[in-house]
C-alpha positions in Angstrom: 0.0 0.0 0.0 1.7 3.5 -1.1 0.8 6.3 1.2 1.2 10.4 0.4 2.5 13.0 2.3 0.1 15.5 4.1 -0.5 18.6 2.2 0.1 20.3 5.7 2.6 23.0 5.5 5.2 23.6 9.0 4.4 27.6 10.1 7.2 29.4 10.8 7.7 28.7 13.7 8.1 25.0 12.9 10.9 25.3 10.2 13.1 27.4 12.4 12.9 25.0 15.5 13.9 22.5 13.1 17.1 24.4 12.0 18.1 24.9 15.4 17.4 21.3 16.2 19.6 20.2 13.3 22.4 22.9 13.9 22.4 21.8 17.4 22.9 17.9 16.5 25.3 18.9 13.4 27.4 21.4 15.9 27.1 18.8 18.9 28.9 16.1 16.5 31.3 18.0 15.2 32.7 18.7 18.5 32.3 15.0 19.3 34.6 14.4 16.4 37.2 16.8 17.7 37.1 15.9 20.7 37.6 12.0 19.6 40.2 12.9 17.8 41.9 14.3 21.1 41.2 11.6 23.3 39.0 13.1 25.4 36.6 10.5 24.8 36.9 6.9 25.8 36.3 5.0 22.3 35.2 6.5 19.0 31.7 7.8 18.2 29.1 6.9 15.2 28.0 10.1 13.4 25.0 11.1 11.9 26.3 14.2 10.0 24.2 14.7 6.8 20.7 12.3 8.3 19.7 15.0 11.3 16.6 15.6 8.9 14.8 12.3 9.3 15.3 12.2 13.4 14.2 16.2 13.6 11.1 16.3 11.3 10.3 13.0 12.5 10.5 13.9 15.9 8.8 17.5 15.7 5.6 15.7 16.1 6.1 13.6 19.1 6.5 14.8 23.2 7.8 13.1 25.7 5.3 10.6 26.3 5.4 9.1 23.2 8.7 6.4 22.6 11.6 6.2 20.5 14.1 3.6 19.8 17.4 4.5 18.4 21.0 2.5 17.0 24.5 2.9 17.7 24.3 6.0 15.9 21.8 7.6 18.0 22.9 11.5 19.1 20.7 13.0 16.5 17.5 10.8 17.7 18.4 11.4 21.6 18.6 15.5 20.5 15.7 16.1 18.4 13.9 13.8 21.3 14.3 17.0 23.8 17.4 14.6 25.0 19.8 17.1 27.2 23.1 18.1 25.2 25.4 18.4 28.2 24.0 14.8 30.0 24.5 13.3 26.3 28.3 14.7 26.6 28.7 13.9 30.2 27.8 10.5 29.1 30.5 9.7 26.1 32.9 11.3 28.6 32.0 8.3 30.8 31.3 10.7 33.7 28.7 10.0 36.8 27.0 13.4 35.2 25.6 11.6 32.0 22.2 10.8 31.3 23.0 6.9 32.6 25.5 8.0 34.7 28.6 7.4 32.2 27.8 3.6 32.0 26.0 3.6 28.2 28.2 5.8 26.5 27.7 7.1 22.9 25.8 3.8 21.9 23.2 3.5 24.3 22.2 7.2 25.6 18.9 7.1 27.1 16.5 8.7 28.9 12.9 7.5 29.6 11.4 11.2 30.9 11.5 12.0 27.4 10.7 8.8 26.4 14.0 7.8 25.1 13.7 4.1 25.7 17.4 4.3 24.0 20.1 4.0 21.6 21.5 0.0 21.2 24.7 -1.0 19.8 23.0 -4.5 18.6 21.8 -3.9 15.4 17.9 -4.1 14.8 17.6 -4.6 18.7 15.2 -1.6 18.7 12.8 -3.0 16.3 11.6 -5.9 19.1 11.8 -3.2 21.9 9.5 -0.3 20.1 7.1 -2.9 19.0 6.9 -3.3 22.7 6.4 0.0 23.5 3.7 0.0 21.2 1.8 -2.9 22.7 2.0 -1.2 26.0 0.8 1.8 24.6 -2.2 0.1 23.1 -3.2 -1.6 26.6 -3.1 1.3 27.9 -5.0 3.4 24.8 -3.9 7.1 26.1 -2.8 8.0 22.4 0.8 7.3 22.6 3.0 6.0 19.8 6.2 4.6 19.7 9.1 5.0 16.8 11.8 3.1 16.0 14.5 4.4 13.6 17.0 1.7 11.9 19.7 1.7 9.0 19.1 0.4 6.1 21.4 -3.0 7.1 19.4 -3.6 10.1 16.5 -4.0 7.3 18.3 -7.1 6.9 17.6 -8.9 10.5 15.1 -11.4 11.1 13.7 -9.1 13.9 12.3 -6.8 10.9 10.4 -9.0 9.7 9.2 -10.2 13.2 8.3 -6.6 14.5 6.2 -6.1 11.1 4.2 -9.5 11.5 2.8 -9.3 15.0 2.7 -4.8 15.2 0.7 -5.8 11.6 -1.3 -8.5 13.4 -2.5 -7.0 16.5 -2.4 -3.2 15.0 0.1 -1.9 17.1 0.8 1.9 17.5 4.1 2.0 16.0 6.3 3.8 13.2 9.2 2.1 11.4 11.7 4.2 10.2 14.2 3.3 8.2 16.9 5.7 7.4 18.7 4.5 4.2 22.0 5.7 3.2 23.0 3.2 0.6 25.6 1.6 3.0 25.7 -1.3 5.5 28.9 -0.6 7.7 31.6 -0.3 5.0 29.4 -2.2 1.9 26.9 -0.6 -0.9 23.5 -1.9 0.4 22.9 -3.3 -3.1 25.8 -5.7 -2.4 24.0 -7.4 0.7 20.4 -6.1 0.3 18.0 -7.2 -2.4 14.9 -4.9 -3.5 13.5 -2.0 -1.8 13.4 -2.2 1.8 10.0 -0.3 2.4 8.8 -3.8 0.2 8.9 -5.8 2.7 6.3 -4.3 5.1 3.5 -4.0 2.2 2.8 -8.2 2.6 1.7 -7.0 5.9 -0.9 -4.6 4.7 1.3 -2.1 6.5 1.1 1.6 4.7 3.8 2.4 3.0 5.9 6.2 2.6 9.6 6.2 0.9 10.5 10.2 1.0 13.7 12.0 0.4 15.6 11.7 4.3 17.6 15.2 3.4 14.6 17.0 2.6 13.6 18.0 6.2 10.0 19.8 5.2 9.3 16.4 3.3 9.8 14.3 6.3 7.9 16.4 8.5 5.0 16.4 6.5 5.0 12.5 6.1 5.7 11.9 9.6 2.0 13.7 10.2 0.1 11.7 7.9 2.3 8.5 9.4 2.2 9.0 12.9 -1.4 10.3 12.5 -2.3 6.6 11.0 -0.7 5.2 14.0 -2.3 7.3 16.7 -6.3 6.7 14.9 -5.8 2.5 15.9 -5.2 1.6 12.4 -1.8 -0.2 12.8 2.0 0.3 12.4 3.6 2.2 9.5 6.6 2.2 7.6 8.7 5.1 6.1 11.9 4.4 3.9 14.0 7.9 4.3 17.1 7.7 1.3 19.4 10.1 3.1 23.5 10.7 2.9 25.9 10.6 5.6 28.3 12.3 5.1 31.0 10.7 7.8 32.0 6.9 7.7 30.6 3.9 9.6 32.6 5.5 12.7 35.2 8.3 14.1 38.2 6.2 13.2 37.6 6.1 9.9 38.8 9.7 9.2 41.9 8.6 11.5 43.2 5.5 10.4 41.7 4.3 6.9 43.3 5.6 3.4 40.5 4.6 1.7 37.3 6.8 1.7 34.3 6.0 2.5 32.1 6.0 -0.4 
């Protein structure tokens, strides 16, 4: 089932919240980066440089009871969550200050006042856990929804297809989004993936968006008619987001490897 966007334009107001929300993600990594680079970090970072579109204009339409699930590469979904920016940095430092207390680090930031049921560094983890979210939220039927945003490789794990079956089966509150940037860790996606990932939930009777990820007006818009299928008890839906990173799979990329990225 293909789905459109809402003709529903963001005021104002809207648009420049999401420039500062993207600025603040974009300027928050850059400094991570530096600071990696430095070793003022312990460990290296995943980057989301060039995606903070899909997490922000997705994100504009939720608050802090609603849920999200993130991946290893989750500063940009903790940020445009309403996730604090110095507890997120407390945390990478590994300092008793962070958000868990410097035990997640940059993989696993979370905080469940904003409904930031958090970032994992197993990929697809997050599809199993917001498809629980979502059947708690349905029990409880007070209009909440949960997202979960995964790369295009964890398209690939059997736990897709397992969140898509039962969310489809018992109409489950609950948003997949998948943020495609053509590359699973350090290979093409059409290398290890076969068709078009959004595919794969229309078996399922699940609607069905695939939007440009860099386009952050686009997003937004989609994410209302999405999210507003999800909130009226109609089911789970899926949006495919073709975005570009602009960084590698991780920090030492830039440090160590001759070879670029793409």
């Amino acid at each position: 089932m293909a789905a459109s966007a809402s003709n529903v334009q963001p005021d104002d107001d809207v648009l420049v919240e999401m420039y500062r929300c993207m600025l603040l993600i974009r300027k928050s990594e850059e400094q991570l980066f530096r600071d990696v680079k430095q070793g003022r970090t312990p460990g290296q970072v995943h980057l989301s440089d060039g995606q903070e579109a899909v997490a922000v204009g997705i994100c504009a339409h939720l608050d802090d009871r609603d849920q999200i699930t993130s991946t290893h590469r989750g500063h940009g979904h903790y940020l445009a969550k309403g996730g604090d920016v110095n507890a997120m940095f407390a945390e990478i430092y590994g300092k008793a200050e962070g958000i868990c207390r410097g035990m997640g680090g940059s993989m696993h930031v979370a905080d469940f006042s904003k409904g930031i049921v958090g970032a994992n560094g197993i990929v697809g983890a997050g599809l199993g856990i917001a498809t629980g979210a979502a059947l708690a939220n349905r029990l409880e039927g007070e209009g909440r929804v949960a997202v979960c945003f995964f790369g295009d490789g964890a398209a690939n794990q059997g736990s897709l297809m397992e969140s898509l079956n039962i969310s489809s089966l018992w109409r489950l509150p609950v948003l997949f989004v998948c943020e495609n940037n053509g590359f699973s860790e350090f290979s093409p996606s059409g290398t290890v993936t076969s068709g078009v990932i959004s595919d794969r939930a229309r078996p399922f009777g699940i609607p069905v968006w695939n939007i440009d990820g860099n386009d952050v007006v686009e997003v937004w818009k989609t994410a209302l008619e999405a999210l507003g299928h999800c909130r009226s008890g109609a089911g789970p839906a899926f949006v495919e987001a073709r975005t570009y990173r602009y960084s590698g799979h991780f920090s030492a990329e830039a440090m160590i490897l001759s070879t670029p990225y793409r």
